[in-house]
Every structure is written in C-alpha cells, then in structure tokens.
C-alpha positions in Angstrom: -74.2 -7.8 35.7 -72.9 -6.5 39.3 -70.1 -9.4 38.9 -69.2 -8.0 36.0 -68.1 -4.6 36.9 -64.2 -4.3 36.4 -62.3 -2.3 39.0 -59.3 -2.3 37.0 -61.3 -1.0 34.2 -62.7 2.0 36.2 -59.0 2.6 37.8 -57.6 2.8 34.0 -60.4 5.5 33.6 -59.7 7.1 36.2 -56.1 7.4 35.7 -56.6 9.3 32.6 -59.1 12.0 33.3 -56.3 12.5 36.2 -53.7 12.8 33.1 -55.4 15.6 31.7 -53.6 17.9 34.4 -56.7 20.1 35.1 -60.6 19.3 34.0 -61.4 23.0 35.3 -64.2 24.1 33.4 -62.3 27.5 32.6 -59.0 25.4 31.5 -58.3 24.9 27.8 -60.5 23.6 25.7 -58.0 23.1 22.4 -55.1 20.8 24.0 -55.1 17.3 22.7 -53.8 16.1 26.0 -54.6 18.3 28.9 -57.6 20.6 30.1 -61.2 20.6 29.5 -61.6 20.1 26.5 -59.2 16.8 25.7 -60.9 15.3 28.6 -64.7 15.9 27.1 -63.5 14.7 23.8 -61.8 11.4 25.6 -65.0 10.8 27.8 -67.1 11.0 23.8 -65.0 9.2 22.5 -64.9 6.9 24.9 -68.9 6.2 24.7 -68.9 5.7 21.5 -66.0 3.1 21.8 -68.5 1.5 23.9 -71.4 2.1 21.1 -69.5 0.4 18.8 -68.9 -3.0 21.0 -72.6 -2.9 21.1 -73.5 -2.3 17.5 -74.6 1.0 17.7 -76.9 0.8 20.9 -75.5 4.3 22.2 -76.4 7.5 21.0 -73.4 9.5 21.7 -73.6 13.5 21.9 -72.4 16.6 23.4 -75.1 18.7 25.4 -74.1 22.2 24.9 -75.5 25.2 26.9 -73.7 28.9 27.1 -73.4 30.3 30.1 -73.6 34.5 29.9 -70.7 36.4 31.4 -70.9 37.0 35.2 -73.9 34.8 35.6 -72.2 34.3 39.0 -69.2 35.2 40.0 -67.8 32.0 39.0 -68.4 32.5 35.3 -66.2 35.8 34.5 -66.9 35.7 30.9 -69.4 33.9 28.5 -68.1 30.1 28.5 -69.7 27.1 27.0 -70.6 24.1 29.2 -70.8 20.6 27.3 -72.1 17.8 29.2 -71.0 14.1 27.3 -74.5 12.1 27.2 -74.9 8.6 26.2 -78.6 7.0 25.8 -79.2 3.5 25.3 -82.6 3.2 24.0 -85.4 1.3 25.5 -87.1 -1.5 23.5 -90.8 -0.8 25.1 -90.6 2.4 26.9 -88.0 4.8 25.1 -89.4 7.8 26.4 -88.8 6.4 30.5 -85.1 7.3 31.7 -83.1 6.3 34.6 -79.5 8.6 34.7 -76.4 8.1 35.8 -73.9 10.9 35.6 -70.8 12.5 37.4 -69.1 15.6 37.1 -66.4 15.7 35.0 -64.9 19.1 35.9 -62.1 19.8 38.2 -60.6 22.6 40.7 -57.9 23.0 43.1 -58.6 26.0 46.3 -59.2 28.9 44.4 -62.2 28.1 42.5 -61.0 30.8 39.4 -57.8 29.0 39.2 -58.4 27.3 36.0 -54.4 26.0 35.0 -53.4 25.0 38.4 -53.1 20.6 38.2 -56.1 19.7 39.9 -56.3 16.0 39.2 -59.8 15.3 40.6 -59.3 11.5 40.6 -62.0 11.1 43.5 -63.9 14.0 43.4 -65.6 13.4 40.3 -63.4 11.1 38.3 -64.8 8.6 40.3 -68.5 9.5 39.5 -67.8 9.6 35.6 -65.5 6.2 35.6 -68.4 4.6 37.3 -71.3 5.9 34.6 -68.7 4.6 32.1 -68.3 0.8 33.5 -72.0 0.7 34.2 -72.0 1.8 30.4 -69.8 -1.3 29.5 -71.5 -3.7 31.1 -75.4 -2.3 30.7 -74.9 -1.9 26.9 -74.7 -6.3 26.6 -78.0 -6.1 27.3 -81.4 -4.9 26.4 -84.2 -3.2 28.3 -87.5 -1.8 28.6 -86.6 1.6 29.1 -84.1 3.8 28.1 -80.5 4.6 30.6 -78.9 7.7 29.8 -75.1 7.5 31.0 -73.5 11.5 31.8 -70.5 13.3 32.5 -71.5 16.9 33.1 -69.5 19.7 33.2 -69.9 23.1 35.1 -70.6 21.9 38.4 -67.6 22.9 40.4 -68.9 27.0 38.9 -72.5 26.5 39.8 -73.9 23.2 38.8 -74.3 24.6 35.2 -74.1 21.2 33.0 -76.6 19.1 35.6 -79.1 22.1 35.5 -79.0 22.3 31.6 -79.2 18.4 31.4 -82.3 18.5 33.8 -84.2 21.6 31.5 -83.3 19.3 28.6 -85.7 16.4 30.0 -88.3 19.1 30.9 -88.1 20.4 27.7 -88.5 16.5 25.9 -90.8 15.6 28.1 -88.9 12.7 29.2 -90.5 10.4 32.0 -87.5 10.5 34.3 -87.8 6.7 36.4 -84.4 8.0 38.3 -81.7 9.9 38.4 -78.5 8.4 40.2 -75.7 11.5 41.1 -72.0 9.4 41.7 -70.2 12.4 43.3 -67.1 10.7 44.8 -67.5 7.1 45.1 -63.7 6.3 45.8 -62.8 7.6 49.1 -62.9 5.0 52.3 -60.2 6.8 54.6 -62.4 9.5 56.5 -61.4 13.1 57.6 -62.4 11.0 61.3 -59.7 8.8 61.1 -62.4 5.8 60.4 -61.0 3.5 57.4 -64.0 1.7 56.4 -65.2 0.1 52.8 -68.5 -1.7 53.8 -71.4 1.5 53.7 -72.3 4.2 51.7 -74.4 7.2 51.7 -77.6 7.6 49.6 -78.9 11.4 50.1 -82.2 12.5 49.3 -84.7 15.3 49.6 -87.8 15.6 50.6 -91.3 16.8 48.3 -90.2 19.9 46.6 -92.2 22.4 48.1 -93.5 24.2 44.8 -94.9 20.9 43.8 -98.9 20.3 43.9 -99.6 17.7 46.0 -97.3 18.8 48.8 -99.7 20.7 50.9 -102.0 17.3 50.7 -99.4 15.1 51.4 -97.7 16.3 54.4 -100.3 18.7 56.0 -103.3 16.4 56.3 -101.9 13.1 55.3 -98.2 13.0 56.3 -95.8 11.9 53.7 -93.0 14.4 54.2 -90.9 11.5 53.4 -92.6 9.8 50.7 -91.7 12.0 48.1 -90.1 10.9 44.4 -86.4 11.0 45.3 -87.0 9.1 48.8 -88.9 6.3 47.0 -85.9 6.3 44.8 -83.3 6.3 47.8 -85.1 3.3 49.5 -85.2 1.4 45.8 -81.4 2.2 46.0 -80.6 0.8 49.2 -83.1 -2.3 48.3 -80.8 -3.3 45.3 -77.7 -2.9 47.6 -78.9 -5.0 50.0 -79.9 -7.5 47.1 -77.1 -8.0 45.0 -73.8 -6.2 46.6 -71.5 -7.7 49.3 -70.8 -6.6 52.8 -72.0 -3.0 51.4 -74.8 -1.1 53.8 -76.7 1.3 52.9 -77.2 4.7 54.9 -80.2 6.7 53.8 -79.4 10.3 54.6 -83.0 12.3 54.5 -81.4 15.5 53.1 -80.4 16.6 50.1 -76.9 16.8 50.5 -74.0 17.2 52.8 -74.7 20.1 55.4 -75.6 22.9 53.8 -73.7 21.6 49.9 -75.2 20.6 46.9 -74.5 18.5 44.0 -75.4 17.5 40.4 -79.2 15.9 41.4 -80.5 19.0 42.9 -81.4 20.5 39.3 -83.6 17.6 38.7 -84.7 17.3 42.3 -86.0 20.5 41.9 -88.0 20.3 39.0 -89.7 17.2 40.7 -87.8 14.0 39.2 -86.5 11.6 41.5 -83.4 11.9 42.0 -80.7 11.1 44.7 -76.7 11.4 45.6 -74.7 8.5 45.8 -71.3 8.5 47.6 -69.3 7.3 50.2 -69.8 7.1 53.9 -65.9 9.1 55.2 -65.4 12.0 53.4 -61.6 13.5 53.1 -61.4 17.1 53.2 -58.2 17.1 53.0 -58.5 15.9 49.7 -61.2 18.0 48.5 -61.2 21.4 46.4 -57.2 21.7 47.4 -54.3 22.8 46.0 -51.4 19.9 45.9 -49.2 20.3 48.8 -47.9 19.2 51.9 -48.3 20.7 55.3 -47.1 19.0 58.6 -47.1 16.3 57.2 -49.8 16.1 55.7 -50.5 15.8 51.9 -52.9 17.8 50.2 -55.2 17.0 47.4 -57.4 14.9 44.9 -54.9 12.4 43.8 -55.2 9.2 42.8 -53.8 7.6 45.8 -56.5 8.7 47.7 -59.5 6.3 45.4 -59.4 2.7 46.2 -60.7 1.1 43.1 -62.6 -2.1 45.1 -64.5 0.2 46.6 -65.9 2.8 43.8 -66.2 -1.1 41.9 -68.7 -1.8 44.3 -71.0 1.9 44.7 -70.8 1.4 40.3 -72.4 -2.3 41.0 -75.0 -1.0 42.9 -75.7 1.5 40.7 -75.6 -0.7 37.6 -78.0 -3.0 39.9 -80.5 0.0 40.4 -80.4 1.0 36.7 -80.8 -2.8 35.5 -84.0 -3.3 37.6 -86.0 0.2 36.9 -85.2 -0.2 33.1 -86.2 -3.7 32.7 -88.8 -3.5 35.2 -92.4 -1.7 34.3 -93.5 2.0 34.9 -94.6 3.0 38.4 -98.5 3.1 38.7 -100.1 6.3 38.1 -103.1 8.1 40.6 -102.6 6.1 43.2 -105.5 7.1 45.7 -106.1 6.3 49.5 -109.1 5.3 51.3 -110.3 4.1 54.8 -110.6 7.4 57.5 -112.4 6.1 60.2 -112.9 2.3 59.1 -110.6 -0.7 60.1 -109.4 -1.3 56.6 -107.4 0.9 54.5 -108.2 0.4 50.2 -105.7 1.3 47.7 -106.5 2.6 44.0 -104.5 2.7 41.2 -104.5 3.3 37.1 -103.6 0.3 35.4 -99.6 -0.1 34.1 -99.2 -0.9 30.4 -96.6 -3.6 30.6 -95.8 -6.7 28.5 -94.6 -9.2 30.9 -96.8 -6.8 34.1 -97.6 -9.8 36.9 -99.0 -7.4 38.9 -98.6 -5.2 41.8 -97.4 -4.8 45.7 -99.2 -2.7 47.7 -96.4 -1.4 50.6 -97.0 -0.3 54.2 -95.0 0.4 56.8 -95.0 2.2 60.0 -95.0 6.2 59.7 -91.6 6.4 61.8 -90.5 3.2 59.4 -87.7 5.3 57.3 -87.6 1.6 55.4 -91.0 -0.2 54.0 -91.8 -2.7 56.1 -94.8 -5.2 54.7 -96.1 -6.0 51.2 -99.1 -7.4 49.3 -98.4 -8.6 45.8 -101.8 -8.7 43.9 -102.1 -9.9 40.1 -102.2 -8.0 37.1 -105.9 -6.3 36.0 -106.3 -5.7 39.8 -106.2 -1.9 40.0 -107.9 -1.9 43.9 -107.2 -3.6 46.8 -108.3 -3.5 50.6 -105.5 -4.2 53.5 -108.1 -6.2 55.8 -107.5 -5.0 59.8 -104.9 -2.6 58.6 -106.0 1.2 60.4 -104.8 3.6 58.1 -104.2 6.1 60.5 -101.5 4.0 61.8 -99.2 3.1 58.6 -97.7 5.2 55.3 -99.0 3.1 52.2 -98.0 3.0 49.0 -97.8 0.8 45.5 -95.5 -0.4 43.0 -95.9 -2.7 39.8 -93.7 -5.9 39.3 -92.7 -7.7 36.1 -92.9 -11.5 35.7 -89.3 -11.7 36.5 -89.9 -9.9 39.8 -88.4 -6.4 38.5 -90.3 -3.8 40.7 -91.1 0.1 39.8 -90.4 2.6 42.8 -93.1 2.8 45.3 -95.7 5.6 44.7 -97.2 7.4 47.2 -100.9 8.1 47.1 -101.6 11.6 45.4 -105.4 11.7 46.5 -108.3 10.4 48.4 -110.8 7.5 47.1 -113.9 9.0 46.5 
C-alpha cells in the first residue's frame, strides 16, 4: 500500500487546488473555477470519483457549520464553513475512526484579504492531496474499522471546520482510534538554509488537563507523557520506521510549533488522540505571504516550493498508520497497574472483542524512554499478566492488543490501580 502512493498523482492534485487562485475561506463561493467554493466542490467531487472506483465504499458529504458574525475578528460577517468528509466504512468496527484531513483554505499576509491569489500549494494543499492519495489507494481494500478522509475549511480564521468536525464525533459518539493533521507535508528547503528530505516532525500534546485521570496519572504515577495523542505519535513514528525509506521520525512533545496551533487541537482537546504531521524545515518565507519579490527573494506558497517525492512519502506513512489501526483490533480498555513495593509489576486489562485477536503486548520502557523500549506478547483470553523482576517504580508500562497478522492497537496507559 505505501508503494503504491503516486507522487505524480498528489502533484496533479495539488496543481489544481493552486488553480483555483485563492481557497480563502472569505473568497467566492459561486465561481466554477476559482475561490472557495469551486475548490470544495472539486475536492467532493473528487471523493466520490474515488467512491465510484470502489463501488460505492465512500460516503461522500459536506460538513456544514455557520459561523456567527464577529465570532472573532477573523469572521466579519456570518459565513458558512463546509468541511469535504469521506468515510470508508469498517467491516467489524464501523463505529472506531482513524482521520486524516488537511486544511483546504488559503490566505496571503493580510489574513481579511479574501481575493488576493494565494495559491497555498504547500501550506495545505499538500495536507488535502495527501488525504486524497491515501483515499485512492486505502479504498482497494477492506478493514476492520472505519477511515474518515477530510479537507476542512476555516482554519486559516480560527480552526472553525476541524473544531466543528471534532464536536461532530462527540456528538456521534464515535470511538476516535486516531486522528492524523497533514499541515504542510511538501516543504524540504528550510528558512535555515538546511535542504533535507529524510525526517519529519510528528507533534503531540500531552494529557489534556480537564481530563479525569490526569491528576492520577502524572501526580502520583507519572505519565505526563503517556497520554492518547503521545501513544498515537510513537505508533506514528513505529510505522515510519517500518515501512518508509530513509524517512526518520522526530517526535516533538508539544502540541504545535511554538506557541501555533493547527487542525488536531480541536480533537486533542476534547481528549481523542490526535497528532500533527509535517515536515522537519519550515519556509517562512513561503508562509501566509503575499506573492512578491524582495532582494531577491521570492515570496509565497507556490508550487515550486512542494517537492512531490517528499509529501509522497509523509502520505505513505500516513496511509501505513491508517492501514494498521483500521485493520488492526481496538486498544484494550481499563488497563490497571499493580506491584508498589514488590519486585514484580502485574498488568490488568478488559478483554478486546476481536475476530482474528492473537493476543496482547504488554510495553515498558524506561520513564526518561520518550520511545517504548521492551515488550511481552501474551495470547488471547489472557487479560493479566506479571513482569517477573521488573520494579515498577523504575519503568512506564503499558498494553496493546495485536491481530493474527501482527496489526497492533496504540499502547494504553494504565487508568488505575489493581486492587
């Protein structure tokens, strides 16, 4: 599936959301062939292209919200957001998602300047052109759970599509596996001067604070990095280092870029793992500008500044990522610690309701590890297991479940103490 991701195919993608002049969400929303609008409508009609190749296997829709007048100061007058949603239904767990979505908008320097060509070719037309290929090439096949492919809108104003799309799965009760942000994946010639194509960035945050178990887990227990989204970022950086070539991983343990934000922070906060993908060397230069040149220097998101290898290989890792949660089982539920003052350290867990469940993998690792480091697999119907020799106050312990065709859930952290 990796192999088969198409950089040609995401460069032609890219090239047209740049043709639409300006994807500003305050451009028009009427024009056949530029604005907004044209390039929501290309993006839906692009999906269900896709849906057809695949008999159907994508059901392709607009996600509409309203945002009120002077909301912020972004938003001068009531505007509708649309965010272009694709869901390819899971054969044994349709109600467990994993997401992948860019942001489809636009916008030059002045955020309010809506008619201004702002071609946005890396910053997000990457992002989307990456959800679309991983579209292509995910729908030839089945899986277990359902993958929800995204191009929001409103995130340049506020991150107005991303936070609807997250209340949606509150509101649906969706069981949210992961959520994968592709916020510039083109870019490998750094404001530094570096030129480099062989890492990439993997941001996360750590437990929101308003969730429960967050006093227990980092107060008494530690676990300050164990949280959903951090599980997800080290099951990102796993799959890269599995099935991509000469492409590192750097796990960043913050939520964004210094003091920025992007389209996962909506569901980060409402406790779903989710993390930011995107490349290592930022270009400034080439970000949120108006097109110009200035001693000598060029200005702007154009498309000479993507190289297509590179965004084909942060979409294979994604499509790796997305591959092995969705045809891989659930993550274990209540998973509960034991062993203060003993020389072993016990593990509980609920049982996973699985098909083709093998078992599990209980994971520890030292608590300065930022990677986990050591694994037990024990079969299916074991729901308890002691480390022998292993002092819990030494390690950060965890457990995931594992198919028969080696597919592994995210880790989970334990949640409480053994009684």
């Amino acid at each position: 599936m990796v192999d088969s991701v198409d950089a040609s195919r995401i460069e032609d993608d890219i090239r047209t959301m740049v043709s639409f002049g300006t994807r500003h969400t305050l451009s028009d929303t009427t024009s056949e062939d530029s604005g907004i609008g044209a390039a929501r409508r290309w993006l839906k009609a692009e999906f269900e292209r896709i849906s057809r190749a695949c008999g159907g296997c994508l059901e392709v829709k607009f996600q509409k919200t309203v945002v009120p007048a002077s909301e912020t100061e972004r938003i001068p007058s009531r505007t509708a957001v649309y965010n272009v949603v694709a869901i390819q239904r899971g054969t044994e767990h349709p109600n467990r998602y994993v997401l992948m979505g860019g942001h489809l908008d636009s916008r030059v320097s002045n955020i309010m300047d809506s008619t201004s060509r702002a071609p946005g070719a890396n910053d997000d037309a990457s992002g989307v052109a990456g959800a679309v290929e991983a579209a292509r090439v995910l729908s030839k096949r089945d899986f277990a759970s359902s993958i929800v492919y995204v191009g929001y809108t409103g995130e340049e104003q506020g991150l107005f599509g991303s936070t609807h799309a997250a209340e949606v799965a509150v509101e649906k009760d969706w069981t949210m596996a992961g959520v994968l942000n592709n916020d510039m994946i083109g870019n490998i010639r750094g404001i530094d001067g570096v030129i480099e194509n062989t890492t990439f960035r993997v941001f996360s945050q750590r437990r929101p604070p308003d969730l429960h178990e967050e006093s227990w887990a980092t107060r008494y227990f530690g676990g300050e990095n164990d949280g959903p989204s951090r599980q997800l970022a080290r099951y990102v950086a796993t799959q890269a280092e599995t099935y991509s070539r000469h492409l590192d991983p750097i796990l960043i343990y913050r939520l964004d870029r210094f003091g920025r934000g992007g389209d996962q922070m909506p569901f980060a906060d409402r406790g779903f793992p989710a993390v930011r993908v995107m490349e290592t060397h930022e270009n400034y230069n080439r970000q949120h500008q108006d097109l110009r040149t200035e001693n000598g220097i060029d200005y702007g998101d154009t498309i000479e500044g993507v190289n297509f290898e590179y965004a084909e290989k942060l979409t294979g890792v994604n499509v790796a990522t997305m591959a092995s949660i969705a045809a891989g089982p659930p993550r274990p539920d209540s998973v509960k610690i034991g062993g203060a003052v003993s020389p072993s350290t016990t593990l509980a867990w609920t049982p996973v309701d699985h098909k083709n469940l093998a078992g599990y993998k209980v994971y520890w690792r030292r608590t300065a590890a930022s990677r986990w480091q050591h694994s037990k697999f024990v079969p299916a119907g074991t729901t308890r297991h002691t480390l022998e020799n292993v002092v819990i106050d030494n390690w950060l312990f965890g457990v995931a479940a594992v198919d028969e065709a080696g597919h592994e859930s995210p880790v989970v952290f334990p949640s409480a103490l053994l009684e």
